[in-house]
KOLVEXKE-209557 format. One line per field, with one value per residue (C-alpha): residue in three letters; x, y, z; residue number from 1. Coordinates in steps of 0.05 Angstrom, whole numbers, plus 5000, padded with zeros to 4 digits. Layout:
residues N
resn (ALA,...)
east (X,...)
north (Y,...)
up (Z,...)
resi (NUM,...)
end
This chain:
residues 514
resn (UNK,UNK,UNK,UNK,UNK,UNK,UNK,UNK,UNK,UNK,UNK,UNK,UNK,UNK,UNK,UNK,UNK,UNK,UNK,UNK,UNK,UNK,UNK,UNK,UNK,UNK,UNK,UNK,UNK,UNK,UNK,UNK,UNK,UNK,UNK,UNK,UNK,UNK,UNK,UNK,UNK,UNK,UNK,UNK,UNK,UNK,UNK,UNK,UNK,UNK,UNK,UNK,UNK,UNK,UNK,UNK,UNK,UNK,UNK,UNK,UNK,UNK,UNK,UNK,UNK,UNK,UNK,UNK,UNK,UNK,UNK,UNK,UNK,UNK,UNK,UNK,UNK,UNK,UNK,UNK,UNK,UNK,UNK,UNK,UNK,UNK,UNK,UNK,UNK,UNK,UNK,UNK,UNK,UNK,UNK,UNK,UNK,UNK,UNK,UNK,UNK,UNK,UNK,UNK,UNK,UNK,UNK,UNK,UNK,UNK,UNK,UNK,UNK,UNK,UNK,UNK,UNK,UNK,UNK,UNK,UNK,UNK,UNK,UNK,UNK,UNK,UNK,UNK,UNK,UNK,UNK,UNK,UNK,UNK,UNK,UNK,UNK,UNK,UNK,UNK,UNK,UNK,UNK,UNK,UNK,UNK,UNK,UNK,UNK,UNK,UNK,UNK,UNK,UNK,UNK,UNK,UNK,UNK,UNK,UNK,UNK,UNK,UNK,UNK,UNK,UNK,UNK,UNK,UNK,UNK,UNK,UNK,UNK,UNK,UNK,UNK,UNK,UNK,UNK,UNK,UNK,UNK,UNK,UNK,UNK,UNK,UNK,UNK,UNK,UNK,UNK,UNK,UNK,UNK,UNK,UNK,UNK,UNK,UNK,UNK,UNK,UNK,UNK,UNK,UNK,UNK,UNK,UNK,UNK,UNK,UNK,UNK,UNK,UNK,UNK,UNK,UNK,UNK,UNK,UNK,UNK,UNK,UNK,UNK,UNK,UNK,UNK,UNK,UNK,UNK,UNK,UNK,UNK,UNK,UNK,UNK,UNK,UNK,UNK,UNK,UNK,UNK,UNK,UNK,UNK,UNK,UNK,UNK,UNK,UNK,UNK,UNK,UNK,UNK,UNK,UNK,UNK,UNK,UNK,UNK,UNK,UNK,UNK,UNK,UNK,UNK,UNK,UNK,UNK,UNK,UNK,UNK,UNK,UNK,UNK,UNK,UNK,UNK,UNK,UNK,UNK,UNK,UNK,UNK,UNK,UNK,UNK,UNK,UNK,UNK,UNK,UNK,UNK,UNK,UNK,UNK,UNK,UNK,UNK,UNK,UNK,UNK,UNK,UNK,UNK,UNK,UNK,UNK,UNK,UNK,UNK,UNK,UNK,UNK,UNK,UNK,UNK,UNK,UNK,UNK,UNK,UNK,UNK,UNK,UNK,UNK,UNK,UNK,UNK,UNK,UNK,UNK,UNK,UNK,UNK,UNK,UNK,UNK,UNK,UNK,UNK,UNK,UNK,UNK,UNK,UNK,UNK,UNK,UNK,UNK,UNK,UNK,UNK,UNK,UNK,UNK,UNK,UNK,UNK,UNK,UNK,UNK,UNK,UNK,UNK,UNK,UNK,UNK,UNK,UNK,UNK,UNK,UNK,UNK,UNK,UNK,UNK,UNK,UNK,UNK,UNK,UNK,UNK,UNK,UNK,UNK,UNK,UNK,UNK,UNK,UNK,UNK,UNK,UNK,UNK,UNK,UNK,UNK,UNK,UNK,UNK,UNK,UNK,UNK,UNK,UNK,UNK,UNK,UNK,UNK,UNK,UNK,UNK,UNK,UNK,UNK,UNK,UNK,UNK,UNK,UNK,UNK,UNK,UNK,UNK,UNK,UNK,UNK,UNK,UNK,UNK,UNK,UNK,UNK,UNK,UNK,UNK,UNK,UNK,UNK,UNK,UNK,UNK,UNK,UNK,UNK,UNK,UNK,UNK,UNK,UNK,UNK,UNK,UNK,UNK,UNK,UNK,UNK,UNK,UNK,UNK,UNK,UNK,UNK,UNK,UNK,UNK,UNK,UNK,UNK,UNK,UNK,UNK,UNK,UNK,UNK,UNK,UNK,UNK,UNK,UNK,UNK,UNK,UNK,UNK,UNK,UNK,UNK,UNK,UNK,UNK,UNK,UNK,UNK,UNK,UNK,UNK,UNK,UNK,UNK,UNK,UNK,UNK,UNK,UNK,UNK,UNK,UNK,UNK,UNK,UNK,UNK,UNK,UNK)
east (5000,5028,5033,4972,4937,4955,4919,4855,4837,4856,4816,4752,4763,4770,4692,4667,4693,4642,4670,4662,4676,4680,4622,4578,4521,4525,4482,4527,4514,4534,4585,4624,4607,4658,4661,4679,4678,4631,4655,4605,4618,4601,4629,4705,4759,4778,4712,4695,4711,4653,4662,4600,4570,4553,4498,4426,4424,4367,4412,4475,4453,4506,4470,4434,4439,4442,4457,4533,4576,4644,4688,4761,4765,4827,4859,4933,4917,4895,4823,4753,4729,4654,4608,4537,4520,4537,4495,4437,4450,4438,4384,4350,4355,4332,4276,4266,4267,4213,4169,4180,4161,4100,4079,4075,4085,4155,4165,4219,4238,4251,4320,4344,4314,4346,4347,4283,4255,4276,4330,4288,4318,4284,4316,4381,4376,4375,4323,4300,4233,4217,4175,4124,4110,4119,4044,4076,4054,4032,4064,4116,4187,4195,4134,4174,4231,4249,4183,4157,4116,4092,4118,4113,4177,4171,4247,4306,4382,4418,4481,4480,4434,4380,4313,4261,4200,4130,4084,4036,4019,4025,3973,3930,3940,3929,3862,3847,3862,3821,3771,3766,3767,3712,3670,3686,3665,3594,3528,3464,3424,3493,3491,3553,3572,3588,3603,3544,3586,3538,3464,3425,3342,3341,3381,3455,3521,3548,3618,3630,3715,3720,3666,3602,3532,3470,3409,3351,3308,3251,3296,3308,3248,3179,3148,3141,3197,3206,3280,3342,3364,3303,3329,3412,3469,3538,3594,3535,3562,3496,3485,3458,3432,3465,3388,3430,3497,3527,3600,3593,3573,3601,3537,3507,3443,3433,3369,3363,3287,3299,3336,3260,3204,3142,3095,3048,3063,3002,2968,2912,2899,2916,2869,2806,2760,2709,2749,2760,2829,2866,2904,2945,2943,3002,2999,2940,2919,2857,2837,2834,2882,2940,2934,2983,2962,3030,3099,3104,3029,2995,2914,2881,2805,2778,2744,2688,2692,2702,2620,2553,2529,2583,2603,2666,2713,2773,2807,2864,2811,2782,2850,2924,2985,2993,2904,2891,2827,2781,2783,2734,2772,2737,2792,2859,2900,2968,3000,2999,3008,2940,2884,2824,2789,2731,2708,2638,2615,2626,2568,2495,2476,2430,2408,2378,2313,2301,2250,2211,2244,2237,2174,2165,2118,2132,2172,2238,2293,2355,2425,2457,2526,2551,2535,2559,2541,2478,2449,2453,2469,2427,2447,2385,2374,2429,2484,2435,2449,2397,2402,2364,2370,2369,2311,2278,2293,2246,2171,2187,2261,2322,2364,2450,2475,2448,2482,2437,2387,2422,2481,2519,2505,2437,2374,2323,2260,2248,2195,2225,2216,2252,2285,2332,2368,2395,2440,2429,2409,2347,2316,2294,2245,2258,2196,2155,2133,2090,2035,2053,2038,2037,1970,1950,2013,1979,1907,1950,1983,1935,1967,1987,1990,2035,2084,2142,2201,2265,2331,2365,2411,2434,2443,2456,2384,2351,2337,2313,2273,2241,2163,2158,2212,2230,2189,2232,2210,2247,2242,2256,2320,2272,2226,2271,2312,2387,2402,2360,2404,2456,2437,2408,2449,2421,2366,2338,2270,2239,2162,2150,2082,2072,2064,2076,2065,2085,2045,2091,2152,2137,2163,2134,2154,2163,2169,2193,2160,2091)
north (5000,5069,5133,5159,5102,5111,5168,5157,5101,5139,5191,5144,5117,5191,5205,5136,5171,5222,5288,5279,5331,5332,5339,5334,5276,5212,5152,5089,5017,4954,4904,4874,4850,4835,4816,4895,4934,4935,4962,5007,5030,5101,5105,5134,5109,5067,5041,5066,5026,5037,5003,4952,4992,5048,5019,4985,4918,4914,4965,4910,4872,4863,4914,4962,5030,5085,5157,5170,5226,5244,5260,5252,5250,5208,5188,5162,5094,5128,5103,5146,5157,5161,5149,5116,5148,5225,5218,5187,5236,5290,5260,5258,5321,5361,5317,5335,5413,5394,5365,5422,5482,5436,5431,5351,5299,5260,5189,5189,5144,5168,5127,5174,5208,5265,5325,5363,5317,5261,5253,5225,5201,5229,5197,5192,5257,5276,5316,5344,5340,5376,5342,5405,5379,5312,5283,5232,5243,5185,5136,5097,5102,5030,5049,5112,5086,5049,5061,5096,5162,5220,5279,5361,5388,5450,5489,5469,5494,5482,5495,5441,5404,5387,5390,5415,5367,5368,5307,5346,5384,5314,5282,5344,5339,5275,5286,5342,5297,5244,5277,5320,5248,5228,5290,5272,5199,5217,5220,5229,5163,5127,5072,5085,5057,5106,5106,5133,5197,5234,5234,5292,5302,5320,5270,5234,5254,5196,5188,5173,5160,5242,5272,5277,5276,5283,5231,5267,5240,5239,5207,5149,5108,5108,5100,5157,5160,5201,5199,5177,5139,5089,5072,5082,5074,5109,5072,5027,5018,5028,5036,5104,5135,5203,5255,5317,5346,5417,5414,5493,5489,5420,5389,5320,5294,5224,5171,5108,5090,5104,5043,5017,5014,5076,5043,5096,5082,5035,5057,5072,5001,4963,5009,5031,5079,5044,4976,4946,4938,4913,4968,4983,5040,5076,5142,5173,5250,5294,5291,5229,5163,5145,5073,5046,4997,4974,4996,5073,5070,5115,5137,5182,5168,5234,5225,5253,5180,5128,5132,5157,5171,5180,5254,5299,5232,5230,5177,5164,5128,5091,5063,5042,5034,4965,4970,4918,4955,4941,5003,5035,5074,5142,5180,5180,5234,5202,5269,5287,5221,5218,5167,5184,5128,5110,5066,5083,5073,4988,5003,5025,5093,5092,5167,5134,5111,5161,5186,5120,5095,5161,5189,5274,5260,5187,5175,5135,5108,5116,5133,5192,5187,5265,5337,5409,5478,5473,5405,5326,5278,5211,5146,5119,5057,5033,5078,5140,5207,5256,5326,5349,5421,5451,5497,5420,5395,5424,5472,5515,5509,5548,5496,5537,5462,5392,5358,5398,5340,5288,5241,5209,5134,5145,5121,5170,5170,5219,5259,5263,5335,5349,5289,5341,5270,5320,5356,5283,5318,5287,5342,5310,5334,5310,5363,5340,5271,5314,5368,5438,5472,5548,5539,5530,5572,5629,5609,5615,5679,5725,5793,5845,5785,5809,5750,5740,5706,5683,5715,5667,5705,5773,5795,5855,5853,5838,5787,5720,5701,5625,5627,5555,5496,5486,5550,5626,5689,5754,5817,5868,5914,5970,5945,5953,6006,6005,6019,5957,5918,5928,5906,5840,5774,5699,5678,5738,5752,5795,5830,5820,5830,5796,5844,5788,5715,5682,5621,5613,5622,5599,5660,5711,5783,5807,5884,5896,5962,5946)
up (5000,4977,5021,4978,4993,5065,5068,5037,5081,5144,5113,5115,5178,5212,5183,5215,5287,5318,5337,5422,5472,5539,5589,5540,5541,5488,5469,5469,5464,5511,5474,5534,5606,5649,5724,5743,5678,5614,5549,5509,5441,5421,5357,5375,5361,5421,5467,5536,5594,5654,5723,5726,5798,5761,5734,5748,5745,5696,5652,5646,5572,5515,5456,5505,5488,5537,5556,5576,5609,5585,5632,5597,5518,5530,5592,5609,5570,5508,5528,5528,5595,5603,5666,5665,5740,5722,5660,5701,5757,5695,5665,5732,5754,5682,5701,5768,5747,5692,5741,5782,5736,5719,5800,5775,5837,5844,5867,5926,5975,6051,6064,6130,6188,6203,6255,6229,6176,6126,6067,6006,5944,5880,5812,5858,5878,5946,5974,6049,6070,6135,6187,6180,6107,6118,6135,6172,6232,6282,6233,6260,6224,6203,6162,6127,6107,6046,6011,5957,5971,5927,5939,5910,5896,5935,5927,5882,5883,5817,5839,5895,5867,5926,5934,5996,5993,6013,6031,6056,5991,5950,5983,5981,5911,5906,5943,5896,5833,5861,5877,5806,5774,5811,5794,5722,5729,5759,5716,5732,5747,5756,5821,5861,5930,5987,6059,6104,6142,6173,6200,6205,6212,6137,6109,6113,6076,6039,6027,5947,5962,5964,5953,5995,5971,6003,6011,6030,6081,6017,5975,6026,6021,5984,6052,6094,6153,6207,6215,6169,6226,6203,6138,6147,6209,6212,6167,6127,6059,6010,5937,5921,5852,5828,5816,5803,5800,5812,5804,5811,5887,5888,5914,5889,5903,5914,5922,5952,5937,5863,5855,5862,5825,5845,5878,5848,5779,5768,5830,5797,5770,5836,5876,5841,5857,5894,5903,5982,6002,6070,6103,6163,6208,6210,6242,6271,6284,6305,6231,6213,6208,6151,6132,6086,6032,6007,6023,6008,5987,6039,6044,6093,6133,6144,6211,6175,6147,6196,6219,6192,6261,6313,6321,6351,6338,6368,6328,6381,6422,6360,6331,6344,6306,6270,6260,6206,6172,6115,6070,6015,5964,5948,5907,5887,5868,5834,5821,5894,5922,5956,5974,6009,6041,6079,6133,6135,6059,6076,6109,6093,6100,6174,6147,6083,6123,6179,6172,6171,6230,6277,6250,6283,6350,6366,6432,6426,6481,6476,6519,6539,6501,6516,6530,6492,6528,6498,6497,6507,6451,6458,6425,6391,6352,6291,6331,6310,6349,6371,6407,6464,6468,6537,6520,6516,6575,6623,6616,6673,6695,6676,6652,6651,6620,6606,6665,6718,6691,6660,6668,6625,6610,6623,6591,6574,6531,6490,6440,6374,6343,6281,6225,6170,6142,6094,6152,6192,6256,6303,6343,6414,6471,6530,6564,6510,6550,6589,6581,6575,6644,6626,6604,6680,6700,6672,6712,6772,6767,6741,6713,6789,6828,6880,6927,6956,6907,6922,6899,6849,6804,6789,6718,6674,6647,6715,6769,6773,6822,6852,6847,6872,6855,6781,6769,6759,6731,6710,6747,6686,6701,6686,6733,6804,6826,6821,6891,6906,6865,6888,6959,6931,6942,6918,6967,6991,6994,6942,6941,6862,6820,6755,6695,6636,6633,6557,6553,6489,6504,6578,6614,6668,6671,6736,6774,6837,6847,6871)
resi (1,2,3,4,5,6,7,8,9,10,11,12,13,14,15,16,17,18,19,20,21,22,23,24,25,26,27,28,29,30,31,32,33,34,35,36,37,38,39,40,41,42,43,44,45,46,47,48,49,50,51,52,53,54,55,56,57,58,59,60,61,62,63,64,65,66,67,68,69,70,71,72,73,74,75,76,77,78,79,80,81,82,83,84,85,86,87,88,89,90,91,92,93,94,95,96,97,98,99,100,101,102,103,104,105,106,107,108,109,110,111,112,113,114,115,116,117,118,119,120,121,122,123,124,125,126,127,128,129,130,131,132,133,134,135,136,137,138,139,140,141,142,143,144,145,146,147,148,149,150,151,152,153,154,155,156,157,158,159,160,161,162,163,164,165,166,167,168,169,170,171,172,173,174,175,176,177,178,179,180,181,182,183,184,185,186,187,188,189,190,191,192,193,194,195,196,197,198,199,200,201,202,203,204,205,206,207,208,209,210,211,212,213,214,215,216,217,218,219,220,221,222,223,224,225,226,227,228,229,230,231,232,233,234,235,236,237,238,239,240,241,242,243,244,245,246,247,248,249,250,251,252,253,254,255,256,257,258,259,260,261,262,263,264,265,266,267,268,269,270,271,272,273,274,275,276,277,278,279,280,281,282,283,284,285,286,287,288,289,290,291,292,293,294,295,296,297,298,299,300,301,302,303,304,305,306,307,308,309,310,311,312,313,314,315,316,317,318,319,320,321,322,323,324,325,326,327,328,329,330,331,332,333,334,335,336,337,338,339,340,341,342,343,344,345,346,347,348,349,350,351,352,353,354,355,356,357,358,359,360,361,362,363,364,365,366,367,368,369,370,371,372,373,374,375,376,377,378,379,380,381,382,383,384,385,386,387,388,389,390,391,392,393,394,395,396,397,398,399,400,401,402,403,404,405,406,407,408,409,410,411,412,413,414,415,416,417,418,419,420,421,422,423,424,425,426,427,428,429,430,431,432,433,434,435,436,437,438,439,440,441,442,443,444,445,446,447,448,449,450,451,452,453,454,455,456,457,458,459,460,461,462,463,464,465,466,467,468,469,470,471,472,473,474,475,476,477,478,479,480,481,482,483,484,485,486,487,488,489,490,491,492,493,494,495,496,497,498,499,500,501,502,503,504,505,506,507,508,509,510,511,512,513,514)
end
């Protein structure tokens, strides 16, 4: 080979060599393991020789390429000198200033407690979490060390290359970035499981892994409840639907009874108007009592009907809880979720006949069943009620409230006076069973008798006065003087004239100035 040939094939071989400088990074690839070294080739003219503890163990395969550092272009031996750690140590830490300016979460591993907080490896690179930002707290140290945690990058210094680390603000972001990918994973009419966390009187917060949404205490059952604490306990786990979502006020609403079917969807069809149904009594009031049909199938009974004769009914003393009844249904209103029932319409109508059965004049028995200011209810025949007004109770006496003459319990006969089936009232006369005395009254004191009375009452518009027992009359306020009056007290004795007698009405008109 000539000198001219010399150079031409030196001049070849020089452009197969890369230009390399030092401290600069380049890709080389693995051709020789050895017990303490491994050769990499990257494309100079002599191959780099690496001590084998600079690198991984799952990095050490003949043909791997990798990143290298140059340290020395050529060193005493006329060899490259490159280093697999540095360039990882570089690499590492131009990623740990990337994840930095991005605010992104690091992997590190607490390896040392130290005065004041940890030392955490991050891609090799040491970092110093302080026990303020550490979250660690309560968690014993065996349980620290040597594992993996996320942690924010909080502080860098490039010219030492360390770190200041926060555990605190990772798992707050991690909180936050679960819980934003739960918001994003929710739909409406979804089934999620959640963790019952609170109880309150309108509802309970459930627990969806980070977010809380509420399940209304109307949105718990079909059947009416009157507490959550019915239907749910602290910690259950339960499977809830999603009804609504506002990630603007970060509320969600949630239902439990729309995983089931509405009992009033066909309600219509299962309970006619007119049609007889089982029920049970489940709450009772002054009104009326709620019977429930079916699970979250309600109906009310008016007291108005539970009887065609019985009158001021007080329900509580009629019915209990757990009542098994016999129902009539008289309406239904699906859009407002309401039944009206009846107890009464099983039965026939006692007001149908009346007036047939308690014909005006004929005298009837019956019991005394209760008293009002103003008269005494009797209990006739088929549970009928009649009314005998006080003003019917007695021809001559003043009769101030029923039970001056009757007692309760008592049996009684009676005139009947007025049927009105219409307005289902019986009028009764109790004075009626015998003649009407004014008649002979009136023989007996003739207009100016003058006698002695007894002082009964005292009143705004005069004084009453005893003629003879069960026998008053009125001594006009414009018939005795003031002063007079004033003196008077119940039982004295009063010098009277008659100056009216009222065969009709059955009063006498009195004066005391004879």
């Amino acid at each position: 080979m000539n000198n001219e040939e010399k150079i031409n094939l030196q001049q070849l071989y020089n452009q197969t060599v890369k230009t390399i400088h030092e401290d600069e990074m380049i890709k080389g690839k693995i051709v020789s393991i050895r017990p303490k070294e491994v050769l990499v080739d990257v494309g100079f003219k002599s191959e780099g020789i690496i001590p084998i503890n600079e690198f991984l163990p799952e990095e050490l395969q003949i043909g791997k390429e990798l990143d290298f550092f140059v340290e020395s272009i050529e060193n005493e031996v006329g060899a490259i000198v490159l280093s697999r750690e540095k360039a990882r140590h570089i690499q590492g830490w131009s990623k740990i200033v990337k994840q930095y300016e991005e605010g992104s979460l690091v992997d590190g591993i607490p390896y040392k407690k130290v005065k004041g907080g940890f030392m955490v490896s991050v891609s090799g690179i040491d970092g110093f979490l302080p026990a303020s930002l550490s979250a660690f707290k309560g968690i014993p140290e065996k349980e620290i060390l040597n594992r993996i945690f996320k942690f924010k990058i909080i502080k860098t210094n490039n010219l030492r290359r360390t770190l200041i680390l926060s555990r605190k603000e990772a798992v707050q972001k991690e909180k936050q970035e679960a819980k934003e990918k739960i918001w994003q994973g929710l739909k409406i009419g979804q089934t999620v499981t959640g963790t019952v966390k609170a109880i309150t009187d309108f509802g309970a917060f459930i627990d969806l892994g980070g977010v809380d949404g509420l399940l209304h205490i109307a949105d718990m059952s079909w059947s009416k409840i009157s507490h959550p604490s019915e239907i749910v306990a602290l910690g259950d786990k339960i499977e809830v639907m999603i009804l609504s979502i506002d990630r603007q006020q970060e509320k969600i609403s949630l239902g439990l009874k729309q995983k089931l079917p509405d009992p009033w969807q066909d309600v219509e069809k299962k309970y006619a108007v007119g049609s007889k149904a089982k029920a049970k009594v489940v709450n009772i009031t002054n009104y009326g009592i709620f019977v429930e049909l079916e699970k979250g199938v309600e109906g009310l009974i008016h007291t108005s009907e539970i009887s065609w004769t019985k009158r001021n009914i007080k329900p509580s003393e009629m019915f209990a809880i757990g009542d098994i009844l016999e129902v009539q249904v008289l309406s239904i209103d699906k859009e407002n979720r309401r039944i009206s029932l009846s107890l009464k319409q099983l039965e026939p109508d006692p007001w149908q006949d009346v007036e047939q059965r308690f014909q005006v004049g004929t005298k009837v028995s019956g019991k005394v069943r209760g008293f009002t200011d103003y008269g005494a209810f009797v209990e006739l025949d088929n549970n009928l009620e009649g009314l005998i007004h006080v003003s019917d109770m007695s021809w001559t006496r003043k009769v101030s409230h029923p039970q001056e003459v009757l007692k309760k319990g008592q049996k009684v006969e009676v005139i009947v006076l007025s049927v009105d089936p219409q307005n289902r009232r019986i009028g009764l006369g109790l004075k009626q069973l015998q003649p009407n005395p004014w008649p002979e009254i009136a023989q007996r004191y003739p207009l100016n008798t003058v006698l002695e009375a007894e002082v009964v009452s005292i009143t705004e518009f005069g004084v009453f006065v005893k003629l003879e027992p069960d026998l008053e009359g009125l001594v006009y306020a414009s018939e005795i003087d003031k002063e007079l009056v004033a003196r008077l007290k119940p039982k004295d004795k009063l010098k009277v004239k008659v100056i009216r007698v009222d065969i009709q009405q059955g009063k006498i008109g009195l004066s005391a100035k004879v």
